[in-house]
C-alpha positions in Angstrom: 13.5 13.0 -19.9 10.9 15.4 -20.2 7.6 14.3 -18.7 4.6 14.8 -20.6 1.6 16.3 -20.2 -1.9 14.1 -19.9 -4.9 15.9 -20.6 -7.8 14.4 -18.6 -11.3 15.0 -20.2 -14.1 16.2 -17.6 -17.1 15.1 -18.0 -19.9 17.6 -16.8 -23.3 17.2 -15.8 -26.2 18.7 -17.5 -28.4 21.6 -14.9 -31.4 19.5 -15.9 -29.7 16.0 -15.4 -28.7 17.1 -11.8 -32.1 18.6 -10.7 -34.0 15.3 -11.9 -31.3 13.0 -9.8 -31.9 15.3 -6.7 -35.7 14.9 -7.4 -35.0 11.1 -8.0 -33.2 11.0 -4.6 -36.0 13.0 -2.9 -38.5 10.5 -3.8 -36.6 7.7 -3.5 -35.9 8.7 -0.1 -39.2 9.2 1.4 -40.2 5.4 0.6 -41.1 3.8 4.1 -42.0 0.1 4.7 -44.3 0.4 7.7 -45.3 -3.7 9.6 -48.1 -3.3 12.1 -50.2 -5.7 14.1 -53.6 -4.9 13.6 -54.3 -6.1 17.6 -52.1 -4.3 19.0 -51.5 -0.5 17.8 -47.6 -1.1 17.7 -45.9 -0.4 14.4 -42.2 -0.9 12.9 -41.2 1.5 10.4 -38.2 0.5 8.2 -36.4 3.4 5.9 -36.1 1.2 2.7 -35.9 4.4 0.3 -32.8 5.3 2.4 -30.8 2.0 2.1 -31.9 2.2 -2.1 -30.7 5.8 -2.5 -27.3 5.3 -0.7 -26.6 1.9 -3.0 -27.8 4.5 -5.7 -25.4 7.0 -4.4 -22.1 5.0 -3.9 -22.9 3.7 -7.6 -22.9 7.0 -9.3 -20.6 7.8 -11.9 -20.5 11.2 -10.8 -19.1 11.1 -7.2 -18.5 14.6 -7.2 -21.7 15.7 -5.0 -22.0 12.5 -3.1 -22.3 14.4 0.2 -25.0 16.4 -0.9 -27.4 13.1 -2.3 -26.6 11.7 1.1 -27.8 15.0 3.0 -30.9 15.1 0.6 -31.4 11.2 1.1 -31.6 12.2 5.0 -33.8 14.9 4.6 -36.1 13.0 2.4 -36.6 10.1 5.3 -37.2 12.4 7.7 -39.9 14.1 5.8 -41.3 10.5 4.3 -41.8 9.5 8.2 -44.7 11.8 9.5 -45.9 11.5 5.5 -47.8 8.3 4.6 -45.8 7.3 2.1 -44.7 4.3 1.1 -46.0 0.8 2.0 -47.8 -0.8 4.9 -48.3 -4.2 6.1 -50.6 -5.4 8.6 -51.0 -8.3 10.2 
């Protein structure tokens, strides 16, 4: 028997659809949730924007690039930590 041929349809990302999900994973990275006691000068910074953009990232329908959101998700948190961005709570 002669096997047959499947053709399997790519689907390809738009250039402007990829730039705006690297820009989405930039910002979304940076987010910091910062808890401080106001007494005492101590302060616990959590990368929530980090956790968000990798369940972002493992749910993409293109998995193609998934090492590159994660590296951008990485350099995004280590920017977002001497930035002041995101939220702070104090006690």
């Amino acid at each position: 028997m002669a096997k047959a041929k499947r053709k399997t349809k790519k689907t390809t990302e738009l250039d402007s659809t990829y730039f705006l999900k690297m820009l989405l994973y930039l910002i979304i990275g940076s987010f910091w949730l910062r808890i401080s006691n106001h007494a005492q000068t101590s302060q616990i910074p959590l990368p929530i924007g980090l956790f968000v953009g990798v369940l972002f990232a493992r749910q993409e329908h293109f998995q193609i690039d998934r090492k590159l959101e994660y590296a951008i998700l990485l350099l995004a948190m280590f920017i977002g930590f001497w930035l002041p961005i995101g939220l702070s709570i104090t006690r």
